[in-house]
C-alpha positions in Angstrom: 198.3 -58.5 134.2 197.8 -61.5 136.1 195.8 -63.6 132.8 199.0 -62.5 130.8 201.4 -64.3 133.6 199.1 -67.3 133.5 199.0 -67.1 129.5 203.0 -66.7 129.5 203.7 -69.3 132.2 201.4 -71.5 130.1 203.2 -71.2 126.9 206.8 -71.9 128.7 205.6 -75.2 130.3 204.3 -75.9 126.7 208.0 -74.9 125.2 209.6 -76.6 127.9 207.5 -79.6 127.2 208.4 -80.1 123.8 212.5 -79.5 124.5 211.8 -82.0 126.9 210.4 -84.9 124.6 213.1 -83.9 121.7 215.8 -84.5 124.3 214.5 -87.9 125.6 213.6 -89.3 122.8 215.6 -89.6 119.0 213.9 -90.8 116.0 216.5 -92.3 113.6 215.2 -91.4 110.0 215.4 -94.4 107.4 212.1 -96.3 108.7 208.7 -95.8 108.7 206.7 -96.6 112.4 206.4 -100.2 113.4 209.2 -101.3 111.1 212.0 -103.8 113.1 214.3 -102.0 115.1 216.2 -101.0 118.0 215.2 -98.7 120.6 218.5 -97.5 123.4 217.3 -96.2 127.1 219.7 -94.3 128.5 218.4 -95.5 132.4 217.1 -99.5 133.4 213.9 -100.4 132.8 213.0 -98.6 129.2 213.3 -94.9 131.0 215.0 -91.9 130.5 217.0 -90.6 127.0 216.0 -92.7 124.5 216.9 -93.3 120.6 215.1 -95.2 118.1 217.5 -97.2 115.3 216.0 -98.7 112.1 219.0 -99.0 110.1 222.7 -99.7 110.3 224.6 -97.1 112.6 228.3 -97.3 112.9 228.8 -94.9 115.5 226.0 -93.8 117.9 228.2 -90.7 119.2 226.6 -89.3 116.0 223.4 -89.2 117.7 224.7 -88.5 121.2 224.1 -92.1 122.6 227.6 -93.6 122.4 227.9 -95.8 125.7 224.7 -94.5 126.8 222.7 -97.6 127.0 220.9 -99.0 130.3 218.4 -101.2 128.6 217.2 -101.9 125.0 213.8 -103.0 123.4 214.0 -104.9 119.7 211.5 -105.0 117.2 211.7 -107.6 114.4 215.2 -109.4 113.1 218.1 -109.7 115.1 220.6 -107.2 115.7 223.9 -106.9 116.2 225.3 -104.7 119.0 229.0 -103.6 119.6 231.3 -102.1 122.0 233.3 -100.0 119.0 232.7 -98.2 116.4 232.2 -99.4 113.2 231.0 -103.0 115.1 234.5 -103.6 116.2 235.4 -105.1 119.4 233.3 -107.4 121.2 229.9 -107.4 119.9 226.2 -109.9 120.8 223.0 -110.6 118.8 219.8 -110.0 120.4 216.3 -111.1 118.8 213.0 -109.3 119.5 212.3 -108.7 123.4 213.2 -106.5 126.0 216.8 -106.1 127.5 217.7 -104.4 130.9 221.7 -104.3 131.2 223.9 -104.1 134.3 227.3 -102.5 134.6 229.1 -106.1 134.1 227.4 -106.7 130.8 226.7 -104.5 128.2 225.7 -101.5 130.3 227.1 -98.0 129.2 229.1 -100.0 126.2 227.1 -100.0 123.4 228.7 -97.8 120.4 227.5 -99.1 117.4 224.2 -101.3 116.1 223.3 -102.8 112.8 220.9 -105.8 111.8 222.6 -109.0 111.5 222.0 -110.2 107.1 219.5 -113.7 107.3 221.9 -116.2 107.2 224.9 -115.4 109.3 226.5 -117.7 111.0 226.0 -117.6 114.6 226.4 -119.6 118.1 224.2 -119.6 121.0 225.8 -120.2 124.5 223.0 -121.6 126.8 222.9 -121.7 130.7 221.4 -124.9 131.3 221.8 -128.5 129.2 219.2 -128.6 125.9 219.5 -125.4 125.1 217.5 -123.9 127.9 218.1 -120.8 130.3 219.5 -117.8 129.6 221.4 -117.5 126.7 224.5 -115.3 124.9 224.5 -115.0 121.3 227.6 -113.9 118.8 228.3 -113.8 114.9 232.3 -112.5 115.9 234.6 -114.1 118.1 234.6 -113.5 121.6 238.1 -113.2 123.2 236.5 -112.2 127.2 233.1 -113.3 127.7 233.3 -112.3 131.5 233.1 -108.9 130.4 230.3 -108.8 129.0 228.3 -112.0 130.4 228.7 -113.9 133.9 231.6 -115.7 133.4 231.9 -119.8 132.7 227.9 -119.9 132.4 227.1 -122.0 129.3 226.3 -125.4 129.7 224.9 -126.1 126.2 225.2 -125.0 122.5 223.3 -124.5 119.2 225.5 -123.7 116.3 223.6 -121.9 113.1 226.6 -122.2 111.0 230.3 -122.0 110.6 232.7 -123.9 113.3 233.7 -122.4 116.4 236.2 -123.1 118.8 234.7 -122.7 122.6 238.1 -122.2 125.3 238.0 -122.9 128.8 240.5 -119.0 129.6 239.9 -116.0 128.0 241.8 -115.1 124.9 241.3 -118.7 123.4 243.9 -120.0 126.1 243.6 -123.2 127.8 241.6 -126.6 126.9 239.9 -125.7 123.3 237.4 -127.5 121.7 236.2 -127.4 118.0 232.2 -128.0 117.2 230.3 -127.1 114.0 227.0 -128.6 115.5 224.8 -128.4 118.6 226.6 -129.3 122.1 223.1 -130.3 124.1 225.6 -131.1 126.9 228.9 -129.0 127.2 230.2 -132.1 130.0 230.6 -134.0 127.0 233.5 -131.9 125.8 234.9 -131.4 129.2 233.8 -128.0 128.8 230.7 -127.7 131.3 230.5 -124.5 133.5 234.2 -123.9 132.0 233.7 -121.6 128.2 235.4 -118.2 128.8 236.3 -117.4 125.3 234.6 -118.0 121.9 236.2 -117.7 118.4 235.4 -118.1 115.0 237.3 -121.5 113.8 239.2 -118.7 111.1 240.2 -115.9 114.2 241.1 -118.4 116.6 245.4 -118.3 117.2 245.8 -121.1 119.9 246.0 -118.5 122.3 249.0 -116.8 120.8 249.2 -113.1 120.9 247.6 -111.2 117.4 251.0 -109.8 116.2 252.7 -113.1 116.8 253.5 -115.5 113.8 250.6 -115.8 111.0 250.6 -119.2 109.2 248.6 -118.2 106.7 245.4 -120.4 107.6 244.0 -118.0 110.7 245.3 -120.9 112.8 243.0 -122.9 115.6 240.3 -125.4 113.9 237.5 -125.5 111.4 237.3 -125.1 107.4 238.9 -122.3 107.0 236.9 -118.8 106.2 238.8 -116.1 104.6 241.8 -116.6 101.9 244.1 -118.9 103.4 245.9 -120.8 100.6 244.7 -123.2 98.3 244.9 -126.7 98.6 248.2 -126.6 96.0 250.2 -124.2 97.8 252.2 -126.6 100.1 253.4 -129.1 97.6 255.6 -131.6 97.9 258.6 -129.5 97.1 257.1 -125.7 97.6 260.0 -123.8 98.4 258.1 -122.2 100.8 258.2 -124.6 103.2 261.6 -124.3 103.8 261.3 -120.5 103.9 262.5 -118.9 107.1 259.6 -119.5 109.5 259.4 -121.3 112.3 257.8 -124.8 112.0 254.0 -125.1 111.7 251.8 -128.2 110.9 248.0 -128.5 110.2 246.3 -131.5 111.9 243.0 -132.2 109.9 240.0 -134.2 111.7 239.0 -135.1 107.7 241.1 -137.4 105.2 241.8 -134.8 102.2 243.1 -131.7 104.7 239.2 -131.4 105.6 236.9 -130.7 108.6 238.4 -129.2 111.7 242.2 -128.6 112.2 244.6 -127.3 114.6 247.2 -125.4 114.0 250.9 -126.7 116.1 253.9 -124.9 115.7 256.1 -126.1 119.1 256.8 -129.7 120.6 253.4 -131.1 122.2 253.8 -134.0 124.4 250.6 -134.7 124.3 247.3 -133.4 122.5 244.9 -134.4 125.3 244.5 -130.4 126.7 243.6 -129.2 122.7 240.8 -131.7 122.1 242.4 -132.9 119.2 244.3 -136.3 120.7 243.1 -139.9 118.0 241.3 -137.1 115.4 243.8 -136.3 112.7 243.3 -138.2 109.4 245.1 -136.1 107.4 248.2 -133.1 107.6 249.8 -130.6 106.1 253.3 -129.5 106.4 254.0 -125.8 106.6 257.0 -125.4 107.1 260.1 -128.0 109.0 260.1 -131.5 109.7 258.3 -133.6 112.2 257.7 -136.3 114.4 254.2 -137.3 114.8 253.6 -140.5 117.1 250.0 -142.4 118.1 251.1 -142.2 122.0 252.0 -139.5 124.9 255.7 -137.5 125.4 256.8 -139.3 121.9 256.1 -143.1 122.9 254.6 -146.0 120.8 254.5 -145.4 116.8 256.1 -142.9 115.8 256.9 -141.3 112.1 258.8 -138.8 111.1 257.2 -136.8 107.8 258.2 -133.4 106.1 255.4 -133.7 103.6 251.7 -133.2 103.6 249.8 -136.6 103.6 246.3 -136.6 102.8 245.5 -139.9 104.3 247.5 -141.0 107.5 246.2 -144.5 107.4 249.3 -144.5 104.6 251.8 -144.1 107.5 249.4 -146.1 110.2 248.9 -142.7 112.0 245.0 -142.6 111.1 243.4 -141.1 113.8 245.9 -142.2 116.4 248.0 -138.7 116.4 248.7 -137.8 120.5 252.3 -136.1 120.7 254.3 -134.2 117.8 257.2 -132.1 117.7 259.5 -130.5 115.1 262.5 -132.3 114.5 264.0 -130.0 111.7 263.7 -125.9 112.0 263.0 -126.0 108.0 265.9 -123.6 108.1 264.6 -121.4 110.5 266.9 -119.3 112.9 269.8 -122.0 112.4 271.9 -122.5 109.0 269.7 -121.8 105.8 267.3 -124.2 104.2 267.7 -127.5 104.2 269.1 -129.4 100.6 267.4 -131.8 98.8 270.1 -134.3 100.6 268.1 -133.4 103.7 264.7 -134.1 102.1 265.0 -137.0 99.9 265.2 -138.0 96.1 262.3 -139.6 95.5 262.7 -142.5 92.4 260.3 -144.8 90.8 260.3 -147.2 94.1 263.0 -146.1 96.1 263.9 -142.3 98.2 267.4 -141.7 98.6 268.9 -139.6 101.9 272.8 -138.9 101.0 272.9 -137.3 104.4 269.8 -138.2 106.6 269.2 -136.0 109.5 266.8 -136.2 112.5 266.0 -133.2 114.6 268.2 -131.2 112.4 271.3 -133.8 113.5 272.8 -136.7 111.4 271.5 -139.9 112.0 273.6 -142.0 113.8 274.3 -145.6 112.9 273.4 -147.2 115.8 269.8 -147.5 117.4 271.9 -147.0 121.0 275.4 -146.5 121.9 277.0 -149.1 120.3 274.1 -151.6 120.1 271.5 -152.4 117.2 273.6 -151.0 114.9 274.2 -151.1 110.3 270.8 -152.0 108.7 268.7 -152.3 111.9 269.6 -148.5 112.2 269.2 -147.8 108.2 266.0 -149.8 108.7 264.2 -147.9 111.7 265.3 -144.7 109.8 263.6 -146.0 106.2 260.1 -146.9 108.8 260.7 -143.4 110.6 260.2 -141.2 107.2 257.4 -143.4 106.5 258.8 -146.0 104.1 259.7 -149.6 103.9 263.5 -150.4 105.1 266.9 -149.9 103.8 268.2 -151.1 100.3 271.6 -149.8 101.2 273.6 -147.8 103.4 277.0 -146.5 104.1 278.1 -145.0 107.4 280.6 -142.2 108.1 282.6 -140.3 111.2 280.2 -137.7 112.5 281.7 -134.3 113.3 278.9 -133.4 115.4 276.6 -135.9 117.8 274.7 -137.4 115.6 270.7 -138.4 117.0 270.5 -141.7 118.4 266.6 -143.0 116.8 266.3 -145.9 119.6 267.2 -143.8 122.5 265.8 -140.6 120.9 268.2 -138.4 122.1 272.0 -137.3 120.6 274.3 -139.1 121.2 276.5 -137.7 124.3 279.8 -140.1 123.6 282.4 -139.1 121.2 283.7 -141.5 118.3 279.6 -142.9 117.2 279.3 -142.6 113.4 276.8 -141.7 111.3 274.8 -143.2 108.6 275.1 -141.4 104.8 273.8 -142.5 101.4 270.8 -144.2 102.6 268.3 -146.2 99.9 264.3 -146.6 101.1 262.0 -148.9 99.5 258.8 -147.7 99.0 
């Protein structure tokens, strides 16, 4: 009796022995042994539940490991791991080595894993200067790197790919900066012991909320991934630009709407805080009408443009750009779309204004209240749109206060008139 209580406790402890190792440990089928992978702990240190990963898994719930993880060992390539299903949300590459994860980083928050494809596009934040120290790695945007990382660590960069845009807030808020190559030192972008957000150049929205106004392009810098339009959509004359949207212009660091961009759709006295002040070479106009001028709050050189120009140096704005604002709502929110009239018919040598406007307000026909008035006024407005002077000009009563260019404001006295039919040289 007692050898058959021996025999039977034996066989349990065996049984319970075996239920024991196919709890703790989860083979996921699709690789042989040794082949690169991920193995999830379920407790620091490589201990406790464990599953093995050697392909592709959208959701580890599946398996019974969904925000599970306490550490992770890798095993050949580099791998991808997110906080959602389907590697949505947040998500950081890790190459082969051994990972132990704290609550404040990607402990418990791992729900799907999947090998990143040789080749993808990826950014390294570093520590320390030269790409030393510890380091974060991403392929996808990162709107809050504090919850997932310590916060405002990196002090250097490597770029494999792509252009990114590194933010001083989370949520691509604050100072921005654009780079497509290493940063060895992050203090040379202002940036140093400051990067709480990364994005993709194509995701980034200048810190605008994601259901807010799309232009089309992704906004925020770079080249442009995914199918923003083609380099003919925004003619000269698209009707689309005086659709009903607010007013939006692309800065381009390139000549030929090339390199990195930022995306501006409200007045911006000055450029200094998006790390895009003296870069622009080229623009395009999505939508309205604006003022773009080579010194802060408006000052200096300023032109006035409602078209896309490929080279500024045409309008002596190459790479001198600090302030803009809209001076025309292109019809949004305020009276229609503007005419032809508004725009310009463009001749042989010569652009005709019947009724020029600034700021969506006739142009008055004085510089300043009654001073600098006729063709010095007719003249500053030809130089404003980015022409040559006044062939001829007629003035008019103004029924509404019409803008004065030399003062830059309306005019806020009755009885100033305004200037109609204008001719530009080329």
């Amino acid at each position: 009796m007692k050898l058959k209580s021996i025999l039977f406790g034996g066989a349990l402890a065996l049984s319970l022995s075996a239920m024991s190792a196919n709890a703790d440990q989860v083979e996921h089928a699709g690789g042989p042994k040794g082949a690169p992978g991920v193995t999830l702990y379920s407790f620091p240190n490589y201990s406790g539940r464990q599953v093995r990963l050697t392909r592709d898994t959208p959701k580890l719930k599946k398996l019974g490991f969904a925000a599970n993880a306490m550490s992770m060992k890798v095993v050949g390539g580099k791998w991808e791991v997110c906080e959602g299903n389907r590697y949505n949300g947040t998500c950081e590459v890790f190459g082969p080595g051994k990972y132990t994860f704290g609550v404040f980083n990607w402990g418990n928050k791992i729900k799907s894993v999947r090998r990143l494809p040789p080749g993808t596009d990826t950014i390294t934040l570093y520590a320390r200067e030269n790409m030393k120290g510890k380091r974060h790695t991403y392929a996808k945007s990162v709107p809050r790197i504090k919850d997932f990382a310590v916060n405002d660590f990196a002090q250097s960069v490597k770029v494999k790919g792509g252009t990114w845009v590194l933010c001083e807030d989370s949520n691509g808020k604050g100072k921005c900066e654009s780079i497509h190559h290493n940063v060895p030192a992050l203090r040379s972008i202002g940036l140093a012991g400051a990067v709480s957000s990364v994005y993709r150049a194509s995701e980034w929205n200048n810190g605008r909320k994601e259901n807010g106004y799309d232009d089309g392009y992704g906004g925020g810098y770079g080249p442009g991934y995914g199918p923003g339009p083609g380099p003919d959509d925004y003619r000269y004359g698209d009707d689309r630009r005086y659709d009903d949207r607010p007013p939006q212009i692309v800065l381009f660091e390139g000549y030929n709407f090339s390199g990195p961009r930022i995306t501006i759709d409200t007045e911006t006295a000055s450029l200094l805080g998006s790390g895009f002040s003296n870069r622009a070479r080229s623009v395009r106009i999505l939508s309205g009408v604006w003022e773009l001028c080579d010194g802060s709050s408006f000052t200096k050189t300023c032109r006035t443009i409602d078209r896309d120009e490929n080279n500024l140096a045409t309008i002596g704005l190459d790479s001198v750009i600090t302030s803009l604002r809209p001076i025309d709502d292109g019809g949004y929110g305020g009276g229609g779309r503007r005419g032809d009239n508004a725009r310009g018919f463009e001749g042989q040598r010569t652009v005709f204004f019947a009724e020029p406007s600034v700021r969506g307000k006739p142009v008055a026909n004085c510089l300043y209240r009654n001073s600098q008035c006729g063709i010095v006024a007719a003249n500053a407005f030809c130089r404003d749109v980015g022409l040559n002077g006044a062939v001829y000009f007629d003035q008019a009563r103004s029924y509404r206060a019409p803008y004065l260019l030399g003062a830059r404001r309306p005019a806020n006295q009755p009885g100033q008139k305004r200037l109609i039919d204008v001719l530009c040289r080329r």
